[in-house]
C-alpha positions as CSV (number, residue, x, y, z in Angstrom):
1,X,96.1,90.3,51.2
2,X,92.7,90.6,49.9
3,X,90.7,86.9,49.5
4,X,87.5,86.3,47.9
5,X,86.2,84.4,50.7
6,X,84.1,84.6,53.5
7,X,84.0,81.9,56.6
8,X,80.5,82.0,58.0
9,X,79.1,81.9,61.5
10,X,82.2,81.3,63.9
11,X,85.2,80.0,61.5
12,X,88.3,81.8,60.4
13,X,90.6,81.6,57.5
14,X,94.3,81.5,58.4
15,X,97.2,82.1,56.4
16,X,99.8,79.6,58.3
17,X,103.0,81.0,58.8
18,X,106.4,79.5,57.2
19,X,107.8,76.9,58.5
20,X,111.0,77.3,59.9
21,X,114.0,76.4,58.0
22,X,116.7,76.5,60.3
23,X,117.4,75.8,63.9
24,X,118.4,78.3,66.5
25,X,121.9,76.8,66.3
26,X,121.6,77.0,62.9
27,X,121.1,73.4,61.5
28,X,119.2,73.3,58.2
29,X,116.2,71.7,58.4
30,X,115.0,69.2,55.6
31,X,111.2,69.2,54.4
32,X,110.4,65.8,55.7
33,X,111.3,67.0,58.7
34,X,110.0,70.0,59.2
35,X,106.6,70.8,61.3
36,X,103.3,71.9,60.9
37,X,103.5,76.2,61.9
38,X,101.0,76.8,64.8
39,X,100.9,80.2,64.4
40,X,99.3,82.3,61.8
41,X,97.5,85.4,60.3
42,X,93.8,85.9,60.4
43,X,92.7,86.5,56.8
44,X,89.0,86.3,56.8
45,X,86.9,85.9,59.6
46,X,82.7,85.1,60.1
47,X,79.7,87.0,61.6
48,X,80.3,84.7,64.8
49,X,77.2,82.6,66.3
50,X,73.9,84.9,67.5
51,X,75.1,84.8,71.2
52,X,78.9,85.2,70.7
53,X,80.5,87.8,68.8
54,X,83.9,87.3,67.1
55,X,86.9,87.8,69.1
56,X,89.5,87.8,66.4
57,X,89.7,90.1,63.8
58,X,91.5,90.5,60.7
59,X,95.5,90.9,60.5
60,X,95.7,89.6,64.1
61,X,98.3,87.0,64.4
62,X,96.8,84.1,66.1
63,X,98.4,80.9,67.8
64,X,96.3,77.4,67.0
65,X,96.9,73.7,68.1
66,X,98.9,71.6,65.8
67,X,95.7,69.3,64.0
68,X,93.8,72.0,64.0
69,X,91.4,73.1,60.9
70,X,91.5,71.9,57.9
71,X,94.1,72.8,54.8
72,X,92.1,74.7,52.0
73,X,93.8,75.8,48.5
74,X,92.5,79.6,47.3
75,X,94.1,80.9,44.3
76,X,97.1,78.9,44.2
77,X,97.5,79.3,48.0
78,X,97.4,77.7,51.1
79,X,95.1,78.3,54.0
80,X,93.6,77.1,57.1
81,X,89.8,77.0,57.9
82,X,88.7,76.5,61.6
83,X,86.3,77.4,64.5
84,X,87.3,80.1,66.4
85,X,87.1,77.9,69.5
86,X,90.5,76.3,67.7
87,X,92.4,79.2,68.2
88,X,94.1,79.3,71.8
89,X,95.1,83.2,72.0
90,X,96.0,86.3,70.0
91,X,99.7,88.0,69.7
């Protein structure tokens, strides 16, 4: 997926993954019940900061805390910004 948008210094722009809408045991989940994904795809990322390069890249799929970033809209779409500090590991 190809955005017109580029994070500067050390933030990256996540594409949150679905939420999930059934339980393991398979018990549908309603909306209002359902939780924020922490996990995602890196779909834009900075430059990093002059003393620390990036460590994620784009495509990687990336696991973040549950407040973190903040919810952007992009061409009808929603993202996640946040530092790359946010982001607690790559999988």
């Amino acid at each position: 997926m190809s955005v017109k948008f580029k994070p500067l210094a050390d933030r990256v722009l996540i594409e949150p993954a679905p939420a999930e809408q059934k339980t393991a045991s398979g018990i549908i989940i309603p909306d209002t019940a359902k939780e924020k994904p922490l996990k995602g795809t890196v779909i834009a990322a900075g430059e990093g900061k002059k003393d620390e390069p990036m460590t994620v890249k784009i495509g990687d799929s990336v696991l973040y805390g549950q407040y973190s970033g903040t919810e952007i809209k992009i061409d009808g779409k929603n993202f996640l910004i946040m530092r790359e500090s946010d982001i607690y590991g790559i999988f």
